[in-house]
N, CA, C and O atoms as CSV, one atom per row, in Angstrom:
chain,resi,resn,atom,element,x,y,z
A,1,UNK,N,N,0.845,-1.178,0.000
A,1,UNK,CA,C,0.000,0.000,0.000
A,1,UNK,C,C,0.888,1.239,0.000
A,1,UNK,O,O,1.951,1.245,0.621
A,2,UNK,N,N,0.474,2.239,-0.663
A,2,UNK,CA,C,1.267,3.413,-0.750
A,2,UNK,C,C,1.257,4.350,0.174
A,2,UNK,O,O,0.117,4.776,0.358
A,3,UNK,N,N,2.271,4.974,1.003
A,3,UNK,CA,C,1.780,6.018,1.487
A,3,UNK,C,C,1.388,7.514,1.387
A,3,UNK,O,O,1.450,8.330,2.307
A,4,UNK,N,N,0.960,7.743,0.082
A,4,UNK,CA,C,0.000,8.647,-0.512
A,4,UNK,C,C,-0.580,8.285,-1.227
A,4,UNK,O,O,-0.196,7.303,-1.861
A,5,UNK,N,N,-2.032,8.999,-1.551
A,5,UNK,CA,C,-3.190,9.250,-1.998
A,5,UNK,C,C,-3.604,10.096,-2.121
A,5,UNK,O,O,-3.681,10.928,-1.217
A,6,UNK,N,N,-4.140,10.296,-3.510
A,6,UNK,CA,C,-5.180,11.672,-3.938
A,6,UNK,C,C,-6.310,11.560,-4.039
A,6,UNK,O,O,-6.759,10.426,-3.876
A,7,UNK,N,N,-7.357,12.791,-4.380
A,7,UNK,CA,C,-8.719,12.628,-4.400
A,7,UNK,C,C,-8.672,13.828,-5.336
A,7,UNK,O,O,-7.861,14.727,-5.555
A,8,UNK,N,N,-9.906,13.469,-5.814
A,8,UNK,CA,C,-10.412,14.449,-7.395
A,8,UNK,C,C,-11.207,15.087,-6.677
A,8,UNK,O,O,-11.948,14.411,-5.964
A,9,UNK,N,N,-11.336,16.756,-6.614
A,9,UNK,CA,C,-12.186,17.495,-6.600
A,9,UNK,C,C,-13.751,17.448,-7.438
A,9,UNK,O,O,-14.912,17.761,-7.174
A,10,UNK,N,N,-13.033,16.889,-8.533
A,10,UNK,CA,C,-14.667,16.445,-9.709
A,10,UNK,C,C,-15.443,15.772,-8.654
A,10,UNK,O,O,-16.546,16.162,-8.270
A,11,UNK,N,N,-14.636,14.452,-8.077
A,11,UNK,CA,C,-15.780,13.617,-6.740
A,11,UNK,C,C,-16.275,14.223,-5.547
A,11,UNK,O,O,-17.416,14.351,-5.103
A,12,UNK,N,N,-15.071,14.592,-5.101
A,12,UNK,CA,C,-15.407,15.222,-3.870
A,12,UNK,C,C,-15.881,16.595,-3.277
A,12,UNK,O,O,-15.896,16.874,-2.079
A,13,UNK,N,N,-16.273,17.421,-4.335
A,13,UNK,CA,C,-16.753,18.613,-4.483
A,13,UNK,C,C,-18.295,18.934,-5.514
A,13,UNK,O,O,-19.008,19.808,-6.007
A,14,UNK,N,N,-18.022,17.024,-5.291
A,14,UNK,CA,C,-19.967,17.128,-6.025
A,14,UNK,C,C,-20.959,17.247,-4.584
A,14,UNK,O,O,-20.867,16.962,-3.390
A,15,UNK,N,N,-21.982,17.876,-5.556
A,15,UNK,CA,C,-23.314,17.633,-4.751
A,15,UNK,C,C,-23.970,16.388,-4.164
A,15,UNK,O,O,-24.995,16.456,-3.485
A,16,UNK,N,N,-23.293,15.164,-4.472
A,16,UNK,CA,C,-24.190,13.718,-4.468
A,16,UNK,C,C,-22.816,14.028,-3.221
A,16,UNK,O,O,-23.138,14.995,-2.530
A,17,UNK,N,N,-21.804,13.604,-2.918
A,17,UNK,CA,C,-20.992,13.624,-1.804
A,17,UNK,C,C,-20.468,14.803,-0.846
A,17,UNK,O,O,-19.586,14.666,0.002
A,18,UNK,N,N,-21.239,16.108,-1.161
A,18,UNK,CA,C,-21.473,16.829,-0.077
A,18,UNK,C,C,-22.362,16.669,0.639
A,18,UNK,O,O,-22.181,17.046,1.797
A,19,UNK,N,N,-23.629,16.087,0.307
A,19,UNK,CA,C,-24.899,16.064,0.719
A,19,UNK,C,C,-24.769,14.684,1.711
A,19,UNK,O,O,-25.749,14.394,2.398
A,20,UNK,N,N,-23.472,13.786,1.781
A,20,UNK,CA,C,-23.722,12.938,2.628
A,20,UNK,C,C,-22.925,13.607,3.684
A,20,UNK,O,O,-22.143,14.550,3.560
A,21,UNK,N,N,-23.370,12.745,5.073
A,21,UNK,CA,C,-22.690,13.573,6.166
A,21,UNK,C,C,-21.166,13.822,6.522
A,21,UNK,O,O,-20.357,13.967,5.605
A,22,UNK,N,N,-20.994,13.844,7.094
A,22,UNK,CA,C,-19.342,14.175,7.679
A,22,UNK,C,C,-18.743,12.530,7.727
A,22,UNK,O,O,-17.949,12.003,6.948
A,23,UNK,N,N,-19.362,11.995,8.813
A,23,UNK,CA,C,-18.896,10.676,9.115
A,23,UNK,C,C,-18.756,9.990,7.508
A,23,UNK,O,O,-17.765,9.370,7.124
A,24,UNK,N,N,-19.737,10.203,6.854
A,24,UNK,CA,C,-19.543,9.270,5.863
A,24,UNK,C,C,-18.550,9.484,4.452
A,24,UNK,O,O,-18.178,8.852,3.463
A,25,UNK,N,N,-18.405,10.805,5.081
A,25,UNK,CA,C,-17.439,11.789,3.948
A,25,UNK,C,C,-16.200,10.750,4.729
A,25,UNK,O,O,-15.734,9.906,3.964
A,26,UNK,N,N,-15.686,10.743,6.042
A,26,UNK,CA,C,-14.818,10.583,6.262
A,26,UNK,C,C,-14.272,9.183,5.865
A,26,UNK,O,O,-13.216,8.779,5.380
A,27,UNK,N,N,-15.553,8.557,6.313
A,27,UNK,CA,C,-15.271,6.918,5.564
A,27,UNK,C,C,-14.550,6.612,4.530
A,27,UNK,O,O,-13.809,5.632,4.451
A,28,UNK,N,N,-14.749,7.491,3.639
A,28,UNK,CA,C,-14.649,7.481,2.629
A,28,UNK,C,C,-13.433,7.921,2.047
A,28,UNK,O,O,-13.117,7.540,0.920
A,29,UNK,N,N,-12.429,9.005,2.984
A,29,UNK,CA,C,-11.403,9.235,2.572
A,29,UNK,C,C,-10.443,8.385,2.752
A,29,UNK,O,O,-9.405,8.268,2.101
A,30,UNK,N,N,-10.970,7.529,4.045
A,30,UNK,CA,C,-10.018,6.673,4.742
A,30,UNK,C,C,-9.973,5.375,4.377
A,30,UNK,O,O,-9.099,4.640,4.836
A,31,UNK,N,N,-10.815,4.971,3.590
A,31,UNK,CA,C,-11.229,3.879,2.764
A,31,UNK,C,C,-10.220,3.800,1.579
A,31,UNK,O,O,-9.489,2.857,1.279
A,32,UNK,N,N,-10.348,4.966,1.003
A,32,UNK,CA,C,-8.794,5.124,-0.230
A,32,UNK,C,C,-7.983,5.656,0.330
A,32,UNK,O,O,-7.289,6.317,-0.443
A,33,UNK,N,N,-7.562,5.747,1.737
A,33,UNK,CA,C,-5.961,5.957,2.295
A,33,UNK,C,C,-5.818,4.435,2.615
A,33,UNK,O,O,-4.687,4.170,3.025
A,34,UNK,N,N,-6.776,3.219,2.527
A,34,UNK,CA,C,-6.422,1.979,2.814
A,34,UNK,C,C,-6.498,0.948,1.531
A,34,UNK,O,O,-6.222,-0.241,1.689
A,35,UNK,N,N,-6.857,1.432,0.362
A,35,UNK,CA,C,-6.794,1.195,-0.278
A,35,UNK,C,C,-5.719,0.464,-1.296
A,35,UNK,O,O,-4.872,1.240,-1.738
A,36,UNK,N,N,-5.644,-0.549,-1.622
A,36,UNK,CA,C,-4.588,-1.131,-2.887
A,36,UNK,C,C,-4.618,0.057,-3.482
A,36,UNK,O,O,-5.214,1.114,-3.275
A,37,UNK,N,N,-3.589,-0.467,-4.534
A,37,UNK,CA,C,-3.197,0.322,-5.617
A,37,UNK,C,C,-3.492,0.481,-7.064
A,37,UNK,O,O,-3.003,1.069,-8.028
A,38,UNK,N,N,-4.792,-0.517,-6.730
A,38,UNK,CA,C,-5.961,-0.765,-7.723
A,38,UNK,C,C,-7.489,-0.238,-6.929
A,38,UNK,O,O,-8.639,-0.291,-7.364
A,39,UNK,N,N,-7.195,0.050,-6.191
A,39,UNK,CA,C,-8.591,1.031,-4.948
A,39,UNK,C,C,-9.706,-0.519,-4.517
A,39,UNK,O,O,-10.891,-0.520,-4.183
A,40,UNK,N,N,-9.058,-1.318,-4.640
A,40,UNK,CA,C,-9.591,-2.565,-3.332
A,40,UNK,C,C,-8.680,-2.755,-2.077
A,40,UNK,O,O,-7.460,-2.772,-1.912
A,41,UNK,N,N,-9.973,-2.917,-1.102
A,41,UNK,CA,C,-9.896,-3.441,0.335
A,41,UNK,C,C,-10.570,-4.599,0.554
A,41,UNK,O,O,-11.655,-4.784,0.004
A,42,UNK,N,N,-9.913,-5.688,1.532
A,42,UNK,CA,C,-10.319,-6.247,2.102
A,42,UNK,C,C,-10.814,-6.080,3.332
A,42,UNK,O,O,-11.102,-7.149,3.872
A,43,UNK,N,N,-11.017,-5.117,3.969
A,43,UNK,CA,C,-11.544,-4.958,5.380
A,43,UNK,C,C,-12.068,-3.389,5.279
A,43,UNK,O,O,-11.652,-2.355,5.802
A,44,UNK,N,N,-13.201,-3.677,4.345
A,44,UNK,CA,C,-13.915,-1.950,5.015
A,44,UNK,C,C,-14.187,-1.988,6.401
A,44,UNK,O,O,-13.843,-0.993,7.039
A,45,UNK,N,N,-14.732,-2.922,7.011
A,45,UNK,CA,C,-15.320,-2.939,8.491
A,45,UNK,C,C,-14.380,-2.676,9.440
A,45,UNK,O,O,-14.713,-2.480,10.609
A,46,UNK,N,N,-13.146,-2.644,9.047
A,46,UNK,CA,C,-11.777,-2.476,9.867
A,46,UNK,C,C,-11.419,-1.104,9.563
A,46,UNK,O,O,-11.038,-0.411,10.507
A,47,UNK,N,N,-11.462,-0.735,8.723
A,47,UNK,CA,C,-11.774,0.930,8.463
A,47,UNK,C,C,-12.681,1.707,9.108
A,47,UNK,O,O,-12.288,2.723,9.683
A,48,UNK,N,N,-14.265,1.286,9.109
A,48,UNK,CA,C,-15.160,1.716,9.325
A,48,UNK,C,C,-15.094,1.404,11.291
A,48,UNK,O,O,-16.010,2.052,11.798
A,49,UNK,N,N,-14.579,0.912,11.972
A,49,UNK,CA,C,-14.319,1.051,13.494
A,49,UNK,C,C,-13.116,1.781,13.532
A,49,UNK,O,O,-13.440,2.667,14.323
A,50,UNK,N,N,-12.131,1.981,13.268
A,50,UNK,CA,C,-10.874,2.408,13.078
A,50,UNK,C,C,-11.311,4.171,13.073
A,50,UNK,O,O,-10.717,5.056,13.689
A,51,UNK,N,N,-12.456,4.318,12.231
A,51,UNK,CA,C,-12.796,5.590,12.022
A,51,UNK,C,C,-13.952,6.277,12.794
A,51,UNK,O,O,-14.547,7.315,12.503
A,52,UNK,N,N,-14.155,5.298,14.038
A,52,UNK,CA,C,-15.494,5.167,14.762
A,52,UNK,C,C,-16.931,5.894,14.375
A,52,UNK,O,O,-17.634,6.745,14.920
A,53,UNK,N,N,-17.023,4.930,12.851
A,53,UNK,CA,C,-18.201,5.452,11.966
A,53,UNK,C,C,-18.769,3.904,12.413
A,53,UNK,O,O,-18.292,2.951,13.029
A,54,UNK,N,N,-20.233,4.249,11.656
A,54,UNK,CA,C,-21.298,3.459,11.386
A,54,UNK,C,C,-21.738,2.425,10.624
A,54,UNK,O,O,-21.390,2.233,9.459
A,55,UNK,N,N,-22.559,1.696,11.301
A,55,UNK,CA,C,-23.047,1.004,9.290
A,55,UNK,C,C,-23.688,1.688,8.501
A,55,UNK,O,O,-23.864,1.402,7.317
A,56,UNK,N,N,-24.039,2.509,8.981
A,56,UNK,CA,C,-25.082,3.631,8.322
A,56,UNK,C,C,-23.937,4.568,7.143
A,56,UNK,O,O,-24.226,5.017,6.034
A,57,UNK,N,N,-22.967,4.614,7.678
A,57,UNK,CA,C,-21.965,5.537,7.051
A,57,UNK,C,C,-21.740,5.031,5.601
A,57,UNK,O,O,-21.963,5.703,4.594
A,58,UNK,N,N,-21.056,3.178,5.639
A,58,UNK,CA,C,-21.462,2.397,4.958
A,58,UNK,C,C,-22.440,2.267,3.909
A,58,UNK,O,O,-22.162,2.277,2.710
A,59,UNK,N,N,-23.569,2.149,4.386
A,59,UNK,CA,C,-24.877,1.794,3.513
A,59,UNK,C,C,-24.530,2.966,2.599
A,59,UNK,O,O,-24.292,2.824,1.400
A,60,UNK,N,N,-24.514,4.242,3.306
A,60,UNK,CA,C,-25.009,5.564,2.349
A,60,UNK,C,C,-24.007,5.193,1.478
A,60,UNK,O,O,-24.498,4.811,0.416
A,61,UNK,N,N,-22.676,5.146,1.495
A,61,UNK,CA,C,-21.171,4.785,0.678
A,61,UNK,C,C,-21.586,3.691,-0.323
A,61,UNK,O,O,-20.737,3.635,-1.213
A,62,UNK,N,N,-22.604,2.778,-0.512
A,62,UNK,CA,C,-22.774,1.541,-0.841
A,62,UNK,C,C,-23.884,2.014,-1.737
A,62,UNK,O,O,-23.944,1.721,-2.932
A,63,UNK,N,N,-25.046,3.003,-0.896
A,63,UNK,CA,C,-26.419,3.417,-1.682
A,63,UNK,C,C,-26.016,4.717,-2.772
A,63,UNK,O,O,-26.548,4.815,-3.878
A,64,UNK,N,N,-25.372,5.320,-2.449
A,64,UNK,CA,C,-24.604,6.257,-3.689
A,64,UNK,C,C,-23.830,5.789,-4.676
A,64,UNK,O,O,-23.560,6.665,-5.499
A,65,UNK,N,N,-23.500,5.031,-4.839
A,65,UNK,CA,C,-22.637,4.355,-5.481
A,65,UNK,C,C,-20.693,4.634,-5.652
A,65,UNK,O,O,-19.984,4.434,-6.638
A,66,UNK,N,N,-20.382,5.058,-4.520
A,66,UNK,CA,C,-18.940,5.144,-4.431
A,66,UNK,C,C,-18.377,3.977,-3.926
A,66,UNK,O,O,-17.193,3.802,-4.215
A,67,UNK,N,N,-18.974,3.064,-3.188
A,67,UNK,CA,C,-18.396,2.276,-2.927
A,67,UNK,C,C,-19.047,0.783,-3.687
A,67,UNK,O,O,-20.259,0.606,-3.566
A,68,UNK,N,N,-18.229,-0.257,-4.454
A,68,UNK,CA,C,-18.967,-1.245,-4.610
A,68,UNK,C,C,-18.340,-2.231,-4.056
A,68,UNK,O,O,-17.116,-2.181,-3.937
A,69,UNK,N,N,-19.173,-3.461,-3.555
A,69,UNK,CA,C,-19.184,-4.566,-2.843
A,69,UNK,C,C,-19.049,-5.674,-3.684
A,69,UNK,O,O,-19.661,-5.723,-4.751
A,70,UNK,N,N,-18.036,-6.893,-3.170
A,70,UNK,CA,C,-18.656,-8.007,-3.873
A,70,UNK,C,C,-18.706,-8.965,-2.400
A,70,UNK,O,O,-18.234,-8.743,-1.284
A,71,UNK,N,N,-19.607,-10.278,-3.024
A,71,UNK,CA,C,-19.900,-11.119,-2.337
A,71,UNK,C,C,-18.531,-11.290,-1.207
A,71,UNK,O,O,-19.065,-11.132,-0.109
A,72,UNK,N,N,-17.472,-11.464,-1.042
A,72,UNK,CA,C,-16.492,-12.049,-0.821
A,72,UNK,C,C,-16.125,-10.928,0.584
A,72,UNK,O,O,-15.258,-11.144,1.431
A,73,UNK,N,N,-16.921,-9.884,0.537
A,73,UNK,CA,C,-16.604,-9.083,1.611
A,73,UNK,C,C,-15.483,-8.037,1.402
A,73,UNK,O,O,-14.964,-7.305,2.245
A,74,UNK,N,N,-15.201,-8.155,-0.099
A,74,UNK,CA,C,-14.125,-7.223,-0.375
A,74,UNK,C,C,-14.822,-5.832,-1.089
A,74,UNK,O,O,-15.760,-5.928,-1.881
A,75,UNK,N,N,-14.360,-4.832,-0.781
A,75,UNK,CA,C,-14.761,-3.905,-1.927
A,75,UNK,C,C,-13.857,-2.808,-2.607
A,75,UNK,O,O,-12.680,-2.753,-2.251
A,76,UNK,N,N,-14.393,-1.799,-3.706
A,76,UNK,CA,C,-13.493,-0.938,-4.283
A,76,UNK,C,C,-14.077,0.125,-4.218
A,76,UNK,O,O,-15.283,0.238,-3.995
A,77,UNK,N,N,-13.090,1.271,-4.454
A,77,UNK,CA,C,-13.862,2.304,-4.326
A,77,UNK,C,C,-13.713,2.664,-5.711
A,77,UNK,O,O,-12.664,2.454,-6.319
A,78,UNK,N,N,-15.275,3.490,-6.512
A,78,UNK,CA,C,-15.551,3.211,-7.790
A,78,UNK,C,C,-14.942,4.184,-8.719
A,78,UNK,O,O,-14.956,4.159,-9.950
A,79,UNK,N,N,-14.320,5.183,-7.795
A,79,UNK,CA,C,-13.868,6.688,-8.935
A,79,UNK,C,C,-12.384,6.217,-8.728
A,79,UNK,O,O,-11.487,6.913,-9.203
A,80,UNK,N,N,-12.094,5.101,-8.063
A,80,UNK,CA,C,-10.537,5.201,-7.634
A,80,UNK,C,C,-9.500,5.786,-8.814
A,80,UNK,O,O,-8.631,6.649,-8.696
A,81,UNK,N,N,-9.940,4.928,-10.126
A,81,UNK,CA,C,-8.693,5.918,-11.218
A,81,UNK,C,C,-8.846,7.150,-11.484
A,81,UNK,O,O,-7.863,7.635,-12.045
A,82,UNK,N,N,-10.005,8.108,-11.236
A,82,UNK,CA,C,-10.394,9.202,-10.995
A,82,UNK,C,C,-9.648,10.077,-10.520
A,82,UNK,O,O,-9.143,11.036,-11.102
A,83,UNK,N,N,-9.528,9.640,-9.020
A,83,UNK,CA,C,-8.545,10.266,-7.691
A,83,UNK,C,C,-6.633,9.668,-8.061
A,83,UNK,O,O,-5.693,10.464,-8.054
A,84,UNK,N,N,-6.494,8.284,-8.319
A,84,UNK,CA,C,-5.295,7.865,-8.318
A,84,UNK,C,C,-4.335,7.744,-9.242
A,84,UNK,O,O,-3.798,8.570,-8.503
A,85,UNK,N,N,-3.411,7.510,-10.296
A,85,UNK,CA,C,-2.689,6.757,-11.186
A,85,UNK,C,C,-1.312,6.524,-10.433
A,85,UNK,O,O,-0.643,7.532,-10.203
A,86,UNK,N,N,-0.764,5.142,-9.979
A,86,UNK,CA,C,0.426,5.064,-9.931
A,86,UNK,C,C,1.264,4.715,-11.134
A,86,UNK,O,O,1.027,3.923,-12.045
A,87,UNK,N,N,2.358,5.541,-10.903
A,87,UNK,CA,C,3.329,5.337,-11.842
A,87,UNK,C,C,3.722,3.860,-11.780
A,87,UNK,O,O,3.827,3.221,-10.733
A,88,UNK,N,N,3.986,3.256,-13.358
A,88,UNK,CA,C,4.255,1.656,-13.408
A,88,UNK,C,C,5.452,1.188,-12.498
A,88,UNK,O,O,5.196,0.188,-11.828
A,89,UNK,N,N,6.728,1.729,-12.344
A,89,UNK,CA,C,7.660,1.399,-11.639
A,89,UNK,C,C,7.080,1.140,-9.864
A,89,UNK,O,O,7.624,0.448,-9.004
A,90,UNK,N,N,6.030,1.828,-9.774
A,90,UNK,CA,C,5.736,1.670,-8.014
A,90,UNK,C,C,4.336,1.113,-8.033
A,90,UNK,O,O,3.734,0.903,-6.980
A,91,UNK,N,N,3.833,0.882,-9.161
A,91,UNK,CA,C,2.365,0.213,-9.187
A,91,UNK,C,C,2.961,-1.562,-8.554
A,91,UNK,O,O,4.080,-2.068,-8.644
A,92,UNK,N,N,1.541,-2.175,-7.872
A,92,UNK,CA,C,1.985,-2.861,-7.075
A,92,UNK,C,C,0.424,-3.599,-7.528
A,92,UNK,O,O,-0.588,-3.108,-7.029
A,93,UNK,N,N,0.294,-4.775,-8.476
A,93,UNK,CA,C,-1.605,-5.415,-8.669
A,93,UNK,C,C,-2.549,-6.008,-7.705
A,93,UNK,O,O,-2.373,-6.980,-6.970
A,94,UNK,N,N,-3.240,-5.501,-7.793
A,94,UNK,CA,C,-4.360,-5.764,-6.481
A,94,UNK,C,C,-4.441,-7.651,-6.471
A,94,UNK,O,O,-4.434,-8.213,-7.566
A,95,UNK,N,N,-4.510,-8.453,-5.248
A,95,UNK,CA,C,-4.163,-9.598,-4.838
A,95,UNK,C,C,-5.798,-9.968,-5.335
A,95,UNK,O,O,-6.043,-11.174,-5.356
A,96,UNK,N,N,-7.068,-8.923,-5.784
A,96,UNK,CA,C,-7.996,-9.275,-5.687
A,96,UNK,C,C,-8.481,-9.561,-7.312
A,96,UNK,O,O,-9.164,-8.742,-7.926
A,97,UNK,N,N,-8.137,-10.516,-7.748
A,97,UNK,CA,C,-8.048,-10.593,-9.128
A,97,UNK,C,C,-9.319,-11.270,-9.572
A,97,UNK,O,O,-9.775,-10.747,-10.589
A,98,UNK,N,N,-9.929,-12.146,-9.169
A,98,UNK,CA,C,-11.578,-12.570,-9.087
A,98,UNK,C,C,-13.075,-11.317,-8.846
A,98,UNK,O,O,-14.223,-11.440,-9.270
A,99,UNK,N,N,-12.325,-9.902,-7.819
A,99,UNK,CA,C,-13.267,-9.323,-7.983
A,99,UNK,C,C,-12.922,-7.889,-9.589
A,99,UNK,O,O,-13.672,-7.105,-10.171
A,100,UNK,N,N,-11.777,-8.141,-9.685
A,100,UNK,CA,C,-11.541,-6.841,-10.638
A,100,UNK,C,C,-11.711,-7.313,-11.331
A,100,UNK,O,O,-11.851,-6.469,-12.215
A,101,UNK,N,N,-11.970,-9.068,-12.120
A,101,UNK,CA,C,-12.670,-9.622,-13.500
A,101,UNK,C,C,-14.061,-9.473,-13.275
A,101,UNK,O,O,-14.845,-10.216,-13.865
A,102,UNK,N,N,-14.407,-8.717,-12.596
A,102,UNK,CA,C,-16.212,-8.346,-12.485
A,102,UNK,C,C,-16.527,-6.987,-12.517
A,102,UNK,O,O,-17.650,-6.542,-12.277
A,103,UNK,N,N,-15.198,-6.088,-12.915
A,103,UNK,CA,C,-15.149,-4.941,-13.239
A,103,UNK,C,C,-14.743,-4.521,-14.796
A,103,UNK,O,O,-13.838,-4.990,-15.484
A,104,UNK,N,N,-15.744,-3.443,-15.140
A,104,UNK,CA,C,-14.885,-2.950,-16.167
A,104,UNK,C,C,-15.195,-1.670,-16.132
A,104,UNK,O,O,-16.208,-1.157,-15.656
A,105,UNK,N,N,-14.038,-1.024,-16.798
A,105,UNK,CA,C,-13.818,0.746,-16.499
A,105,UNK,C,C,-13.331,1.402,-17.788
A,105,UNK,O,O,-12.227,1.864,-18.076
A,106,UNK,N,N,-14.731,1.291,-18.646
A,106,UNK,CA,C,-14.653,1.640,-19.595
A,106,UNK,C,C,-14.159,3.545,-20.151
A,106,UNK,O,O,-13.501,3.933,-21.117
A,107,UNK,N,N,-14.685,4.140,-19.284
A,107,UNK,CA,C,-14.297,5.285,-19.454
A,107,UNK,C,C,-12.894,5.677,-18.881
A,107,UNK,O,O,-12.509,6.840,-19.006
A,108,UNK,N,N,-12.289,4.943,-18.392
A,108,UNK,CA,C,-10.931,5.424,-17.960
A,108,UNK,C,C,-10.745,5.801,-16.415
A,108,UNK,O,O,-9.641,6.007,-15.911
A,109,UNK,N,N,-11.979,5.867,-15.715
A,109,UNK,CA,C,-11.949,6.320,-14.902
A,109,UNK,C,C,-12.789,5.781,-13.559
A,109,UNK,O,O,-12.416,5.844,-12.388
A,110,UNK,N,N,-13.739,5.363,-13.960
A,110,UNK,CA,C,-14.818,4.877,-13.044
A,110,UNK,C,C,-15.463,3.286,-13.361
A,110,UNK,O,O,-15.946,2.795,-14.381
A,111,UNK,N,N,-15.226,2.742,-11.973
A,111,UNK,CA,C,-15.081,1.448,-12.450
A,111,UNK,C,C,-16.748,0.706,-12.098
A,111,UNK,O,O,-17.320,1.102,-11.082
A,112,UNK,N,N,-17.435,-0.346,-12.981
A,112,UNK,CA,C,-18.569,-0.621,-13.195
A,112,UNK,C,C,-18.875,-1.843,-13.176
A,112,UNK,O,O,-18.444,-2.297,-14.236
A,113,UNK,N,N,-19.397,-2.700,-12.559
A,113,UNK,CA,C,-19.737,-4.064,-11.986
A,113,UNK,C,C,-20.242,-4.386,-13.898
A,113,UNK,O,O,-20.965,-3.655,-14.575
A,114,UNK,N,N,-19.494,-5.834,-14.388
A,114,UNK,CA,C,-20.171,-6.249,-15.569
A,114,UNK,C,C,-21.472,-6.579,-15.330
A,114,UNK,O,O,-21.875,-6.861,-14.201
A,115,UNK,N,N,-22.540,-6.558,-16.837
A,115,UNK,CA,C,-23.778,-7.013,-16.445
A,115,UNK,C,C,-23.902,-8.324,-15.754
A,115,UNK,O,O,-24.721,-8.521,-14.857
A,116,UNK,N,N,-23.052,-9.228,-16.203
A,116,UNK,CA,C,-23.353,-10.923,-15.887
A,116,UNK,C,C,-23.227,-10.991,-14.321
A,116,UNK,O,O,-23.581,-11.969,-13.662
A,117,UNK,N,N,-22.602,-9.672,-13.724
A,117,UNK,CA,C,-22.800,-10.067,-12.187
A,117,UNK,C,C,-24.108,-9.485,-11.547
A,117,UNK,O,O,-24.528,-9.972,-10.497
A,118,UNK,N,N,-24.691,-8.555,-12.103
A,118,UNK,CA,C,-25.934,-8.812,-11.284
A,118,UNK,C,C,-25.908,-7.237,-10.522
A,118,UNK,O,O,-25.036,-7.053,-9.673
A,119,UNK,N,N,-26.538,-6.508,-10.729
A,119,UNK,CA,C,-26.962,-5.104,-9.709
A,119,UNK,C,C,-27.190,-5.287,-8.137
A,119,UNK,O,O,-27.172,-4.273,-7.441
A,120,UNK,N,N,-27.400,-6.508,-7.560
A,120,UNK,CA,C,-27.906,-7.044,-5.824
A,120,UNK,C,C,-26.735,-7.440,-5.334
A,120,UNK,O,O,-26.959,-8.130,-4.339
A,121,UNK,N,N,-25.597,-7.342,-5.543
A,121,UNK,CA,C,-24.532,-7.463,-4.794
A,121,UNK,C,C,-24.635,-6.257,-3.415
A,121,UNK,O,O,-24.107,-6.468,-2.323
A,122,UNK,N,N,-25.193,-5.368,-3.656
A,122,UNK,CA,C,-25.623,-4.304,-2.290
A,122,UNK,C,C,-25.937,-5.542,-1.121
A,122,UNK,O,O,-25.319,-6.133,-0.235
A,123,UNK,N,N,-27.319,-5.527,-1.725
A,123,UNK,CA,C,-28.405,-6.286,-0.617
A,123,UNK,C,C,-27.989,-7.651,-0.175
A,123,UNK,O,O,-28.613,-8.272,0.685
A,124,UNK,N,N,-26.869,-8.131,-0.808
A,124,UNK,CA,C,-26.090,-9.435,-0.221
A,124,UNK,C,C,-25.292,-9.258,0.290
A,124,UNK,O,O,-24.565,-10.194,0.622
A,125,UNK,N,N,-25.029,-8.072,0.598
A,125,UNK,CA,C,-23.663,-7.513,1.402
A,125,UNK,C,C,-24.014,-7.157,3.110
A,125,UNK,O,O,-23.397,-7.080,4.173
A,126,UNK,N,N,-25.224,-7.023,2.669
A,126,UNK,CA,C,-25.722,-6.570,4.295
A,126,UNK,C,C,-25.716,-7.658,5.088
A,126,UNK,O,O,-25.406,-7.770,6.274
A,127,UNK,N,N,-26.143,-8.555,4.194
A,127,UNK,CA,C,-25.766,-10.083,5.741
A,127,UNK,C,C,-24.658,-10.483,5.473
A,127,UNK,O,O,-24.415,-11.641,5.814
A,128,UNK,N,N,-23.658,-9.759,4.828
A,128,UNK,CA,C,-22.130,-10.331,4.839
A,128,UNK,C,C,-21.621,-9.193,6.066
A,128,UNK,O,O,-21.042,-9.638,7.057
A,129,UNK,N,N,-21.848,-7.862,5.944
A,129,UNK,CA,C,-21.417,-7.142,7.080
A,129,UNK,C,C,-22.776,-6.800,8.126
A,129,UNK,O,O,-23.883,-6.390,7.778
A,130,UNK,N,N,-22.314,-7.100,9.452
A,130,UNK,CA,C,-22.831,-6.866,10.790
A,130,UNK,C,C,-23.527,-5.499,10.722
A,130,UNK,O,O,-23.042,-4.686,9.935
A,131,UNK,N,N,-24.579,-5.145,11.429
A,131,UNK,CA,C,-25.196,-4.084,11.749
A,131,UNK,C,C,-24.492,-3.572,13.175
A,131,UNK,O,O,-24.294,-4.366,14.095
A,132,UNK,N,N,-24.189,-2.370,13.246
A,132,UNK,CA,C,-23.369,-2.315,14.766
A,132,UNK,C,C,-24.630,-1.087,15.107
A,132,UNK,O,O,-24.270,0.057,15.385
A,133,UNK,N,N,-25.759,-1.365,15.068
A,133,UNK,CA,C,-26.972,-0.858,15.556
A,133,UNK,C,C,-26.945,0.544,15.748
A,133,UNK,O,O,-27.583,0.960,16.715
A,134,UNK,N,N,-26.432,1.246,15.143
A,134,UNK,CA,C,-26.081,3.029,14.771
A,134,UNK,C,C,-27.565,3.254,14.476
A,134,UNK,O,O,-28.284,2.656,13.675
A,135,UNK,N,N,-27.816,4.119,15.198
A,135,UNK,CA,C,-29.326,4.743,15.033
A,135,UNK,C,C,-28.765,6.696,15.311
A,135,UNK,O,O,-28.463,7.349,16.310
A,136,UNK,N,N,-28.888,7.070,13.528
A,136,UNK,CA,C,-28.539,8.548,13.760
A,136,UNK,C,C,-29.981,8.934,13.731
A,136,UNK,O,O,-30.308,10.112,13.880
């Protein structure tokens, strides 16, 4: 993992991610400071206590579509080539090679679950991660 990271003003100075709250803004930065170098994690939920956020913080990250999930409990964050490019000499390939063949990122930038996997990877994710009973 690198120890820097950028973020695109195009993302983070939209209206769809101002309008979510603080906590979940924060999730979210800290999610791509943990990020591979292909913008997958294996442990959002280790992020998401680490950052003493919510599931709620989550969901919204999941219901906007910045963050996508796969079955396996891993996820990416979706503007990652947006915010990132490592140079090839320090690029380092994500270990998650089963969920990035269920991606494609046709525009260069923003990465998009293929059709053959299915739009409900959300709603199968919720009984893959715990509710830690956050009532904002």
């Amino acid at each position: 993992m690198a120890n820097r990271r950028m973020f695109s003003k195009d993302i983070t100075s939209g209206d769809t991610f101002l309008d979510m709250p603080a906590s979940s803004q924060c999730l979210y930065f800290h999610m791509g400071l943990a990020a591979d170098d292909d913008g997958f994690l294996n442990s959002p939920m280790s992020v998401l206590r680490m950052v003493g956020g919510c599931r709620d913080d989550l969901n919204l990250l999941l219901a906007k579509k910045f963050v996508i999930p796969f079955e396996s409990g891993v996820c990416v964050i979706r503007h990652w080539k947006a915010h990132n490019t490592v140079r090839s000499d320090r690029y380092k390939p994500t270990i998650h090679t089963e969920e990035k063949a269920m991606l494609s990122c046709e525009n260069g930038y923003t990465y998009e679950l293929l059709p053959s996997v299915g739009s409900d990877l959300v709603y199968q994710m919720d009984a893959r991660w715990p509710s830690d009973g956050c009532r904002r």
